[in-house]
NUZAMI-582597 format. One record per residue: residue number from 1; x negated, y, z of N, C-alpha, C in turn. Coordinates in steps of 0.001 Angstrom, whole numbers, plus 524288, in hexadecimal, padded with zeros to 5 digits. Example, Ala and Ser with C-alpha at 12.3 -4.5 7.8 and 13.67 -1.06 7.14 Angstrom:
<node resi="1" n_c1="7CC7A" n_c2="7E9C6" n_c3="81E78" ca_c1="7CFF4" ca_c2="7EE6C" ca_c3="81E78" c_c1="7CC70" c_c2="7F31C" c_c3="81E78"/>
<node resi="2" n_c1="7CDCE" n_c2="7F736" n_c3="81BA8" ca_c1="7CA9A" ca_c2="7FBDC" ca_c3="81BE4" c_c1="7CD9C" c_c2="8001E" c_c3="81EBE"/>
//
This chain:
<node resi="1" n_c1="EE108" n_c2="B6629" n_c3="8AEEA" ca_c1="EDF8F" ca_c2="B61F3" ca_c3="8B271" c_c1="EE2CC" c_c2="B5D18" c_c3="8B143"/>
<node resi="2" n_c1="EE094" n_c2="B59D2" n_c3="8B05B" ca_c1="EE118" ca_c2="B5459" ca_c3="8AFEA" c_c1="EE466" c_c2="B500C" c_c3="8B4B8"/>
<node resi="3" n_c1="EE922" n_c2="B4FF7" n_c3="8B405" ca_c1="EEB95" ca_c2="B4B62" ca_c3="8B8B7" c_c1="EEE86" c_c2="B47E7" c_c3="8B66D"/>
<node resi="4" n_c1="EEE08" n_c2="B4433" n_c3="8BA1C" ca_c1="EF255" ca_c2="B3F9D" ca_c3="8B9CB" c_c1="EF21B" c_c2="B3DCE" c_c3="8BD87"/>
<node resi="5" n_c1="EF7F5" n_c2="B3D46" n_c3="8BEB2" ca_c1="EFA56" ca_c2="B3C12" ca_c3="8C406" c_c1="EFEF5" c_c2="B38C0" c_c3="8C229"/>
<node resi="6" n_c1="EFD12" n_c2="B349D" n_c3="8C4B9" ca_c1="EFF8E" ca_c2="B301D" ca_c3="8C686" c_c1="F047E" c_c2="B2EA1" c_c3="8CA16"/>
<node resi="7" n_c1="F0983" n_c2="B2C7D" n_c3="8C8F8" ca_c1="F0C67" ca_c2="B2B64" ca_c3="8CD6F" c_c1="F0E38" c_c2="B2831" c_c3="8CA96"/>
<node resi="8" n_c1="F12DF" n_c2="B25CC" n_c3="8D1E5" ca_c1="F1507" ca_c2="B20E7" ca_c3="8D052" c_c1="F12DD" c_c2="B1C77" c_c3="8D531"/>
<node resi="9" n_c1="F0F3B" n_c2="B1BC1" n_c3="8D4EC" ca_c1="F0C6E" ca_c2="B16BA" ca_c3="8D7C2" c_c1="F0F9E" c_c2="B16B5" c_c3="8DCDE"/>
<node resi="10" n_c1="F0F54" n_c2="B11A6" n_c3="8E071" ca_c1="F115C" ca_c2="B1026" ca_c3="8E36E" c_c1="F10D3" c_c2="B0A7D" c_c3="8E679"/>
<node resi="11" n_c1="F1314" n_c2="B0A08" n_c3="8EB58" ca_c1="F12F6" ca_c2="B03D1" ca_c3="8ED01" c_c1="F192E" c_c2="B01EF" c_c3="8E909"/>
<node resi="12" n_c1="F1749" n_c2="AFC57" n_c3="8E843" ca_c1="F1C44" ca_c2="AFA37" ca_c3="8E426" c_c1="F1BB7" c_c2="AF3BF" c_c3="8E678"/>
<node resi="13" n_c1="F1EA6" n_c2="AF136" n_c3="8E5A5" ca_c1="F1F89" ca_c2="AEB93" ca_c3="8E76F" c_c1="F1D13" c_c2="AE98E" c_c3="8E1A3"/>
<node resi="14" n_c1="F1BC6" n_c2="AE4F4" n_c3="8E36B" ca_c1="F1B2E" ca_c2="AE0CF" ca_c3="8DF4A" c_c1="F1E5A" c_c2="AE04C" c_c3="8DB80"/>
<node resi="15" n_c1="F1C66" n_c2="AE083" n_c3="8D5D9" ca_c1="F240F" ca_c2="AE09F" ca_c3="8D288" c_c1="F25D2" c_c2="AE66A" c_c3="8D115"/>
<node resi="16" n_c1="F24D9" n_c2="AE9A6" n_c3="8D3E8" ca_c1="F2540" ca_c2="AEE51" ca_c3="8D2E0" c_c1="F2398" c_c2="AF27D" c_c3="8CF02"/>
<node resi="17" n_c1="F2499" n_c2="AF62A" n_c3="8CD5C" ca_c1="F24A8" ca_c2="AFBF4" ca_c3="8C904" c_c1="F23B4" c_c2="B0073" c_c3="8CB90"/>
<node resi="18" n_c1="F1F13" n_c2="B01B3" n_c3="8C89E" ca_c1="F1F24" ca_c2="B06D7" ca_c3="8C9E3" c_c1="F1D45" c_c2="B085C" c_c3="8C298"/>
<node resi="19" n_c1="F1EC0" n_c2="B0F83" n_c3="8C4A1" ca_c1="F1D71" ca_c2="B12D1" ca_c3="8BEDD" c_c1="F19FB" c_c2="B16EC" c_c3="8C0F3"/>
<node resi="20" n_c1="F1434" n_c2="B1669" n_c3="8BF59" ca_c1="F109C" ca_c2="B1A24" ca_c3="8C040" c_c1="F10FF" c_c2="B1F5C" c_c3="8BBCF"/>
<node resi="21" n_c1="F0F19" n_c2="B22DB" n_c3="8BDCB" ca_c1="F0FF1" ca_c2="B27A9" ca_c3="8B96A" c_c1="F0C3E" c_c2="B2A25" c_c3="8B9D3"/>
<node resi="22" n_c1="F0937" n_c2="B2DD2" n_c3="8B62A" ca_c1="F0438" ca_c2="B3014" ca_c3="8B6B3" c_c1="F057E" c_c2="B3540" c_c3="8B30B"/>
<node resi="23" n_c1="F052E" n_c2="B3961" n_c3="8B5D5" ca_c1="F071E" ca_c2="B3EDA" ca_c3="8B393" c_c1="F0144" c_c2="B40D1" c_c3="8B175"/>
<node resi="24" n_c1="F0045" n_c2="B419A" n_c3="8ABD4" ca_c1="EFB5F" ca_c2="B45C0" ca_c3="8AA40" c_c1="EFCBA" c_c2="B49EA" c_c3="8AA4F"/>
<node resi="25" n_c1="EF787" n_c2="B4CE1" n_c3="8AB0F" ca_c1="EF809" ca_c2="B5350" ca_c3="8AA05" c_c1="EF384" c_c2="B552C" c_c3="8A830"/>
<node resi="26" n_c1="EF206" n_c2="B5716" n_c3="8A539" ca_c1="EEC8E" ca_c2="B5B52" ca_c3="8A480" c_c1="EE9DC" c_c2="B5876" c_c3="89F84"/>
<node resi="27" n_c1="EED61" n_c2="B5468" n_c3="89B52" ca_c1="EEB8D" ca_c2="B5126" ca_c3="89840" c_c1="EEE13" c_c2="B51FA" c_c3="893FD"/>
<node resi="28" n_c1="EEC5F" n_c2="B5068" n_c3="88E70" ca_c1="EF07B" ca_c2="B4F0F" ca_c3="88A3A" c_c1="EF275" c_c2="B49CE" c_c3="88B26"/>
<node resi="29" n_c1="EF58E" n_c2="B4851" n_c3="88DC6" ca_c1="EF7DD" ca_c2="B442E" ca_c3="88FE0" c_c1="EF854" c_c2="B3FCF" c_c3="88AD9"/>
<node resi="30" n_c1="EFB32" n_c2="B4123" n_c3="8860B" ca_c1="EFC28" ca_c2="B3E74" ca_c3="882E6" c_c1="EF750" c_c2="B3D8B" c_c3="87FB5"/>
<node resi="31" n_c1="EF200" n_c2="B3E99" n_c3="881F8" ca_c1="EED9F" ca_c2="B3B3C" ca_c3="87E7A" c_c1="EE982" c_c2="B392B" c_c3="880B8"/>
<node resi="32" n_c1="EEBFC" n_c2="B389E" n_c3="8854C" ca_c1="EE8C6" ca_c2="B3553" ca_c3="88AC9" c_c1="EE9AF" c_c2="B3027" c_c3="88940"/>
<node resi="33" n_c1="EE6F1" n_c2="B2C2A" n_c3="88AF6" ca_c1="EE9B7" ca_c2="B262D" ca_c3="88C39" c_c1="EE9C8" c_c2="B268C" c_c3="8912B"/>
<node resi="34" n_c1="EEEC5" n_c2="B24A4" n_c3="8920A" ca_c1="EF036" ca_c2="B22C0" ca_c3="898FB" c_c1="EF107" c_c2="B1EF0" c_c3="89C75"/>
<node resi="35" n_c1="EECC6" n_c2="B1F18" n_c3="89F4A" ca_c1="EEE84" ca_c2="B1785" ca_c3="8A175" c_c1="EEDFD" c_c2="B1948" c_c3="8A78E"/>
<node resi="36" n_c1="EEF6A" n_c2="B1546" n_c3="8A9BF" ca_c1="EF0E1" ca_c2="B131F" ca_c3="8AEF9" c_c1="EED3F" c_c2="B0E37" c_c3="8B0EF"/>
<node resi="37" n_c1="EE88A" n_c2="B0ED4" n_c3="8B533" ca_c1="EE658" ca_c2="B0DA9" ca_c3="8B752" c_c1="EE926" c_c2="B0C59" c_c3="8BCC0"/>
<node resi="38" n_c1="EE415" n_c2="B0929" n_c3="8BF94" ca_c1="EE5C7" ca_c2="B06E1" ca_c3="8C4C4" c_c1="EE09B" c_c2="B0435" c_c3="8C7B9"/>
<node resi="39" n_c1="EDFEB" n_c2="B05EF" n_c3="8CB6C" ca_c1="EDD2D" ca_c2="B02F1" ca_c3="8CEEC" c_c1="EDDBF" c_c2="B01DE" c_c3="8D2BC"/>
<node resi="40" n_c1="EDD38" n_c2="AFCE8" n_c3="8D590" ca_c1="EDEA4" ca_c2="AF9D0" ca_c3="8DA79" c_c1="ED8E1" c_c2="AFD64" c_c3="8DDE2"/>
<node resi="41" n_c1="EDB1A" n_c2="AFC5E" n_c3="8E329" ca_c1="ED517" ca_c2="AFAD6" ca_c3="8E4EF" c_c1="ED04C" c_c2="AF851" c_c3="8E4E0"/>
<node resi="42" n_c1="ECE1C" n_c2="AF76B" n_c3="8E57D" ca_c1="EC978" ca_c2="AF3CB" ca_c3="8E34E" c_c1="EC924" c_c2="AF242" c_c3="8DE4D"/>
<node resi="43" n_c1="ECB3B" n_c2="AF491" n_c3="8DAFC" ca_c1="ECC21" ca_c2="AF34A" ca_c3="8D3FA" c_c1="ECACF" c_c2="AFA2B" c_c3="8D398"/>
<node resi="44" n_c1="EC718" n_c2="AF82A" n_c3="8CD25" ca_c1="EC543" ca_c2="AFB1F" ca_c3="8CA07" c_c1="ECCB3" c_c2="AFC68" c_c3="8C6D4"/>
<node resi="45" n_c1="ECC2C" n_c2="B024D" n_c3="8C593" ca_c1="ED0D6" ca_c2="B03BD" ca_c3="8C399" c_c1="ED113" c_c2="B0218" c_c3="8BD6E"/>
<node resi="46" n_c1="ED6A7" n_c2="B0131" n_c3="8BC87" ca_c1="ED86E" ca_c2="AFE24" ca_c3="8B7E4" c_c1="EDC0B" c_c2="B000D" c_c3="8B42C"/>
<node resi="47" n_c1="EDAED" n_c2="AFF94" n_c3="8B060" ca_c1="EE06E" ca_c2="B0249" ca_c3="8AD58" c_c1="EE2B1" c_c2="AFE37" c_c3="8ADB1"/>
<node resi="48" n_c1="EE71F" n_c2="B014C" n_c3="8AD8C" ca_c1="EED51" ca_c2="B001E" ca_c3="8ABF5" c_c1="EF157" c_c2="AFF00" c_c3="8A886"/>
<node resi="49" n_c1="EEF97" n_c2="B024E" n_c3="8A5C7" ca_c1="EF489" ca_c2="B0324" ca_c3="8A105" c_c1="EF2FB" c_c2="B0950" c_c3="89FAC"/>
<node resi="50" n_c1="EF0F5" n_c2="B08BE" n_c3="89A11" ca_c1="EF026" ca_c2="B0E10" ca_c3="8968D" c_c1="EF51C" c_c2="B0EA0" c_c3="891DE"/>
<node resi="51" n_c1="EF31A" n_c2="B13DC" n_c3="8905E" ca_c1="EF7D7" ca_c2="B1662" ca_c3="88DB1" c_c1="EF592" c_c2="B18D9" c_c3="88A0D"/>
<node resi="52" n_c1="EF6BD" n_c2="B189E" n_c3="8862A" ca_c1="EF25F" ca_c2="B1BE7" ca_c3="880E9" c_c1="EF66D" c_c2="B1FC6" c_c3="87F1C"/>
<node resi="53" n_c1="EF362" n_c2="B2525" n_c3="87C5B" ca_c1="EF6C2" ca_c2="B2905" ca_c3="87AC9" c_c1="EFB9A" c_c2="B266B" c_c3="87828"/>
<node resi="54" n_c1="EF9CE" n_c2="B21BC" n_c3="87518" ca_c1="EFEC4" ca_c2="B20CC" ca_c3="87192" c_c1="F011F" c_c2="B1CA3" c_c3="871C4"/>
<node resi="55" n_c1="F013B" n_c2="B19D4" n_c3="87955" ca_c1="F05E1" ca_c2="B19A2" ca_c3="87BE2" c_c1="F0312" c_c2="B12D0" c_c3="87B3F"/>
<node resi="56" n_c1="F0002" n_c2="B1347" n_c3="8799D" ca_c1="EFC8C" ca_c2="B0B72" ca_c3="87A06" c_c1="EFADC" c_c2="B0AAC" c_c3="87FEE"/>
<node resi="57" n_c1="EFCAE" n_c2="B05D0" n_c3="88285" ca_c1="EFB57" ca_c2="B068B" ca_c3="88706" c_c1="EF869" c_c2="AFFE8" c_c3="889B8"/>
<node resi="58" n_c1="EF5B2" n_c2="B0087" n_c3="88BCB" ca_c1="EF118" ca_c2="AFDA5" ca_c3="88D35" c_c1="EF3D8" c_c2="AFBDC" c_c3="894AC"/>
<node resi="59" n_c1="EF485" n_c2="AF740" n_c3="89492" ca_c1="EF515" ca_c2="AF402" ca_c3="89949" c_c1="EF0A7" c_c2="AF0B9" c_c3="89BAB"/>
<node resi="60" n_c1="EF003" n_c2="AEFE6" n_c3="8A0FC" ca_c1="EEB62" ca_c2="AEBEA" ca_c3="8A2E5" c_c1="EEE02" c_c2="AE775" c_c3="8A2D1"/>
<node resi="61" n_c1="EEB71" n_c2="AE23F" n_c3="8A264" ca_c1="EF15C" ca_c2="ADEB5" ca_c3="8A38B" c_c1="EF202" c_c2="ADD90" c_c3="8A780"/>
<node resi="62" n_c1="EEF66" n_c2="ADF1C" n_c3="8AB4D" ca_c1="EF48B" ca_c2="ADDEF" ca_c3="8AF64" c_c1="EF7DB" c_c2="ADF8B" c_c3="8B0D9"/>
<node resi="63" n_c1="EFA12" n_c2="AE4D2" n_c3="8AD5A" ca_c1="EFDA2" ca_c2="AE80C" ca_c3="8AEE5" c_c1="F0195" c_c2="AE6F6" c_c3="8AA09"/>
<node resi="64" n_c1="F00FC" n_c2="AE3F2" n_c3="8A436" ca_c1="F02BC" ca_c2="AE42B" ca_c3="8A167" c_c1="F0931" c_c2="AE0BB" c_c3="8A20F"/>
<node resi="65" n_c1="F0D7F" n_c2="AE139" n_c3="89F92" ca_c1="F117C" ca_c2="AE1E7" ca_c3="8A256" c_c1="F1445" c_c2="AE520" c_c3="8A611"/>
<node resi="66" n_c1="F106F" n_c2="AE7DF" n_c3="8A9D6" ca_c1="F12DF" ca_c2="AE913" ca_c3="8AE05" c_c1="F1370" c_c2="AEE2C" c_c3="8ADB9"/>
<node resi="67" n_c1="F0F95" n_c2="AF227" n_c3="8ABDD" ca_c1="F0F9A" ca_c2="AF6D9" ca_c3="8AAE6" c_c1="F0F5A" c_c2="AF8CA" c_c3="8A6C2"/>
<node resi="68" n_c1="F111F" n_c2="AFDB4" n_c3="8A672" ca_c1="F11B5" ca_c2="AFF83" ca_c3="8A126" c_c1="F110D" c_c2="B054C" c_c3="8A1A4"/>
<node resi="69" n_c1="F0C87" n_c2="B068D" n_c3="89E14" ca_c1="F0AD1" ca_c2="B0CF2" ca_c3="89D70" c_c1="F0FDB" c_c2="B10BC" c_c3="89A47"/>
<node resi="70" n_c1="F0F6C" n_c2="B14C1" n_c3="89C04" ca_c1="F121C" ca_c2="B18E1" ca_c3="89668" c_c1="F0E80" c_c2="B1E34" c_c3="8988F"/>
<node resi="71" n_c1="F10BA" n_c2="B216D" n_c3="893A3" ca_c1="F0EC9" ca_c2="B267F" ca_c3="894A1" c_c1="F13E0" c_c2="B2996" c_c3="8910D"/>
<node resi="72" n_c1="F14D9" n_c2="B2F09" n_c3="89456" ca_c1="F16B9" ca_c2="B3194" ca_c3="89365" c_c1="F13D1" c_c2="B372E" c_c3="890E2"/>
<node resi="73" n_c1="F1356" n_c2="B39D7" n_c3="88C39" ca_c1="F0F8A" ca_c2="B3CD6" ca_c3="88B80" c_c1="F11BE" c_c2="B411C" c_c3="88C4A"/>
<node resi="74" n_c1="F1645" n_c2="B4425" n_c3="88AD8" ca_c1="F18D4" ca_c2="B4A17" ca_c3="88C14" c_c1="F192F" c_c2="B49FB" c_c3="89364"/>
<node resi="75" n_c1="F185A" n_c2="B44E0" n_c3="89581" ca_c1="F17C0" ca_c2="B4756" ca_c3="89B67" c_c1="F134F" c_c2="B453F" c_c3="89EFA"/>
<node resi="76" n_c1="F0FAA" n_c2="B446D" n_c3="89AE2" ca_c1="F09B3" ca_c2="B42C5" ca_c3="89B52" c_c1="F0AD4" c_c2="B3E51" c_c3="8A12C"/>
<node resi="77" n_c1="F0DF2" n_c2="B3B3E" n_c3="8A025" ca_c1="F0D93" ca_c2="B3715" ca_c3="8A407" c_c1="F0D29" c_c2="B316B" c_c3="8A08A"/>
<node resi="78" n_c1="F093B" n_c2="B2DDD" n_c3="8A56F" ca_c1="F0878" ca_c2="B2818" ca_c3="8A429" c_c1="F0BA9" c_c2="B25D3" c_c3="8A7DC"/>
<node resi="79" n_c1="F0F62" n_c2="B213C" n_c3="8A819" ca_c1="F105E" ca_c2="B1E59" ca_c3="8AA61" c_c1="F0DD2" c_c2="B1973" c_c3="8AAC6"/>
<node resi="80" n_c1="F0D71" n_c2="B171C" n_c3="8AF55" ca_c1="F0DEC" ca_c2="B1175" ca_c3="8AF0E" c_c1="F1289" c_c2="B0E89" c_c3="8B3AE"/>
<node resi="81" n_c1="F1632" n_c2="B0B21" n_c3="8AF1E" ca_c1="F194C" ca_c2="B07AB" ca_c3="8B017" c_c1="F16CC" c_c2="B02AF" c_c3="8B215"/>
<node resi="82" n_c1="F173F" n_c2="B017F" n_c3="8B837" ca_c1="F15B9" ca_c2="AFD5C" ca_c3="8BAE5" c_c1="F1B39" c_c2="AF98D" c_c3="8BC4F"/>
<node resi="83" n_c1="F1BF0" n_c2="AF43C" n_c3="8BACD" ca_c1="F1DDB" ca_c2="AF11B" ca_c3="8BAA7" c_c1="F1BA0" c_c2="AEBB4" c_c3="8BF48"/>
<node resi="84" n_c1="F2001" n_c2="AE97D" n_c3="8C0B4" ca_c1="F1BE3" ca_c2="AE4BE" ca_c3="8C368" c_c1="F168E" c_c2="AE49B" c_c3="8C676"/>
<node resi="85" n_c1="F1894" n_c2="AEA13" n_c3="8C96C" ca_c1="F13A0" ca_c2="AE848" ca_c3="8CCDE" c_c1="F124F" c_c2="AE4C5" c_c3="8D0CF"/>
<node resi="86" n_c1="F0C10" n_c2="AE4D1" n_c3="8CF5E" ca_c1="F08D0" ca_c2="ADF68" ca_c3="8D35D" c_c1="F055A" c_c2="AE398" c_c3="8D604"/>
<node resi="87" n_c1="F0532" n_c2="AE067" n_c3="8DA98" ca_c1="F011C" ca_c2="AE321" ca_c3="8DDA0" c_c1="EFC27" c_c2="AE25C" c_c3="8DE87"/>
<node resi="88" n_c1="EF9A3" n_c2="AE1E6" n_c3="8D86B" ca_c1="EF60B" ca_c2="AE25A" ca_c3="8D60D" c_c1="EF655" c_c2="AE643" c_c3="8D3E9"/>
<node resi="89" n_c1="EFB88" n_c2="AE9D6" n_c3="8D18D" ca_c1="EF96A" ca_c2="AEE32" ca_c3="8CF22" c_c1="EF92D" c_c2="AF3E1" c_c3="8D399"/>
<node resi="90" n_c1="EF967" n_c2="AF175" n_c3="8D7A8" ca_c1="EF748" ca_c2="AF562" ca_c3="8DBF9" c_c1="EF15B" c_c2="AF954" c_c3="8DA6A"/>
<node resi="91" n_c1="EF169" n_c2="AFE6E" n_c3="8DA67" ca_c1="EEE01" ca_c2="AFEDA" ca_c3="8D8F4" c_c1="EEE82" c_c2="B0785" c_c3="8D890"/>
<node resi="92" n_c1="EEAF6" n_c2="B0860" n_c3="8D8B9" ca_c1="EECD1" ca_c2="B0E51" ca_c3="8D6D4" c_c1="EED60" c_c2="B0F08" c_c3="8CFD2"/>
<node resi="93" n_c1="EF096" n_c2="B1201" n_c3="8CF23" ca_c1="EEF60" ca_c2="B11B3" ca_c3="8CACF" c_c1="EEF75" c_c2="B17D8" c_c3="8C79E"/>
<node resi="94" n_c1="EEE20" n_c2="B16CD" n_c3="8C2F1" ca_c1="EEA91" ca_c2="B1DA5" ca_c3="8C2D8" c_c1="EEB6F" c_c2="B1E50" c_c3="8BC6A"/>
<node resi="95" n_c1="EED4D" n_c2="B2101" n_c3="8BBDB" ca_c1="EEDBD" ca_c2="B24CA" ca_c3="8B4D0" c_c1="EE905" c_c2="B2675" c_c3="8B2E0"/>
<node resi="96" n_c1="EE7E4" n_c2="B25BB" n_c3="8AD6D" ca_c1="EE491" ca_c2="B2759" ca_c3="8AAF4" c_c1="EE6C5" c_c2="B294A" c_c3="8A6AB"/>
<node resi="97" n_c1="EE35F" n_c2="B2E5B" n_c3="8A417" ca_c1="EE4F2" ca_c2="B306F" ca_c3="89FD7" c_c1="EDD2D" c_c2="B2ED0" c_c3="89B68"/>
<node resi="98" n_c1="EDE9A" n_c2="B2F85" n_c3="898A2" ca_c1="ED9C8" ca_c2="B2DA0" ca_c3="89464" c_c1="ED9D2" c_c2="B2FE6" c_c3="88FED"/>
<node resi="99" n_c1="ED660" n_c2="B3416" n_c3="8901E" ca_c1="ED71A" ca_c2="B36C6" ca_c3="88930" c_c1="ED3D6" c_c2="B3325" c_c3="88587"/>
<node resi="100" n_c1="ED63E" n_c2="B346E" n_c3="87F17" ca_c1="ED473" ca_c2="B3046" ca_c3="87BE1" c_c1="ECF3F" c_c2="B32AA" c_c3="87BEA"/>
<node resi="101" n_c1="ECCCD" n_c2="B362A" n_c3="87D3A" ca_c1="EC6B7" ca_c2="B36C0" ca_c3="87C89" c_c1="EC346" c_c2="B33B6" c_c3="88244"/>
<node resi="102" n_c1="EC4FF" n_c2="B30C8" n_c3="88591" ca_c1="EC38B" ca_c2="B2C95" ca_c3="88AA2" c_c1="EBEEE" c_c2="B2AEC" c_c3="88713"/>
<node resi="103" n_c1="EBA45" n_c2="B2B35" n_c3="889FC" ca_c1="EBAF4" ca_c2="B2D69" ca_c3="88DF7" c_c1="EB60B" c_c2="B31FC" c_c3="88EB0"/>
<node resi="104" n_c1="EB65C" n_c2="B348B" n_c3="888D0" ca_c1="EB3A6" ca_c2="B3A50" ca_c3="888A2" c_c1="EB828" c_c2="B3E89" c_c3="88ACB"/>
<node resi="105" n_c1="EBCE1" n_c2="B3DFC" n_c3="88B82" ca_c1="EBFDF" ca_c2="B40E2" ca_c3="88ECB" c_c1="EC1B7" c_c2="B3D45" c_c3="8934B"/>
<node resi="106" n_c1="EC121" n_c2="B3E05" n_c3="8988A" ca_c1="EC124" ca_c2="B3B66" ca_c3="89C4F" c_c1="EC846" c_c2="B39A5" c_c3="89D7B"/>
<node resi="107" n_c1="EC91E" n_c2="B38A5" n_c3="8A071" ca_c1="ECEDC" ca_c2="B35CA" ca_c3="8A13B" c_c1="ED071" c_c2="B36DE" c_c3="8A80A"/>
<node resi="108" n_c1="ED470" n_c2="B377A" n_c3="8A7FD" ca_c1="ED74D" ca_c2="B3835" ca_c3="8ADD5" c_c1="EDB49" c_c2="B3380" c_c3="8AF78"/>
<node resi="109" n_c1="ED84C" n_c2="B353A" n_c3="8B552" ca_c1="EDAF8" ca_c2="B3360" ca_c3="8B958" c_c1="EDFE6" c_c2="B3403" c_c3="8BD02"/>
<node resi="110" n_c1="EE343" n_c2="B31CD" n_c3="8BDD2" ca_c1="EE717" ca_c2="B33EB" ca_c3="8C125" c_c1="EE62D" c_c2="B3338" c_c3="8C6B0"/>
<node resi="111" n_c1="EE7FC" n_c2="B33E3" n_c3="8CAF2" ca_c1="EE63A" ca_c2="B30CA" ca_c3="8CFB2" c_c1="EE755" c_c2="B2C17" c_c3="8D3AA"/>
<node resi="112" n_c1="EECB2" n_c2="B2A50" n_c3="8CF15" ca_c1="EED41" ca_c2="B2501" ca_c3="8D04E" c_c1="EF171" c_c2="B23F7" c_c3="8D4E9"/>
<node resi="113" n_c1="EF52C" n_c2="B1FF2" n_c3="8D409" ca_c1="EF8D7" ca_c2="B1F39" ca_c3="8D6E1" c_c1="EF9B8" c_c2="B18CB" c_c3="8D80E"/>
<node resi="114" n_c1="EFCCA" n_c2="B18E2" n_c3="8DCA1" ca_c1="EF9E0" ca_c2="B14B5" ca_c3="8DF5E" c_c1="EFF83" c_c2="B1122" c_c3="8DE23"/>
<node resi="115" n_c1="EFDF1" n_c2="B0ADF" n_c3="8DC18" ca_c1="F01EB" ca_c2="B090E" ca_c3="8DC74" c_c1="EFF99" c_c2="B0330" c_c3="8DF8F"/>
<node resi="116" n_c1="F044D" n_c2="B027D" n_c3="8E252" ca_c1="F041F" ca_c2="AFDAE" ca_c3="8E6BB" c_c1="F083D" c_c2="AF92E" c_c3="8E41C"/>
<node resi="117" n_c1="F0760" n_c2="AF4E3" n_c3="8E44A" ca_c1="F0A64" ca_c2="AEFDC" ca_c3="8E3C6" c_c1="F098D" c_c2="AED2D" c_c3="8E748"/>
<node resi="118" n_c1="F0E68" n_c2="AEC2F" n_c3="8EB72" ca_c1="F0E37" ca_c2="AE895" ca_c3="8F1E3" c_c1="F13BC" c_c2="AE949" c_c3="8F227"/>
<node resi="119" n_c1="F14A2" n_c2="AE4C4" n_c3="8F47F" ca_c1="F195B" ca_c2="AE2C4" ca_c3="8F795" c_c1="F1A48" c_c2="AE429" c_c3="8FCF3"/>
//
């Protein structure tokens, strides 16, 4: 069985850091691509910041500067490093794993963790 679970998220002030983490299980972790999604309310969900097996990683720009992907493969975890938050990047935000055969082999979901930016 297939999971990813998400932690980390939180209320944070304006200006503020947080480090999201997304634990796989039930995958060959190291030949997934891994990115980090987000959706507000009333917004269609968005990537984030992807991660390719061989560590190339893909930013939206409005996040560029501020965050920064990694992946760890012997403990099948993705991070994302959040820097400078605005409370615009309020939003849930949600792990994806992506095998290189996407999308004749389908891709998982995590269930998403909630991060707040307010004063």
């Amino acid at each position: 069985q297939v999971q990813l679970v998400e932690s980390g998220g939180g209320l944070v002030q304006p200006g503020g850091s947080l480090r999201l983490s997304c634990a796989a299980s039930g995958i060959a972790f190291s030949l997934y691509t891994m990115g980090w999604y987000r959706q507000a309310p009333g917004n269609q969900r968005e990537l984030v910041a992807s991660i390719t097996t061989g560590g190339s990683t893909t930013y939206a720009d409005s996040v560029k500067g501020r965050f920064t992907i990694s992946r760890d493969n012997p403990k099948s975890t993705v991070n994302l490093q959040i820097n400078s938050l605005k409370p615009e990047d309020t939003a849930v935000y949600y792990c994806n794993a992506r095998p290189p055969q996407y999308p004749v082999l389908k891709d998982y979901w995590g269930q998403g963790t909630q991060v707040t930016v307010s004063s």
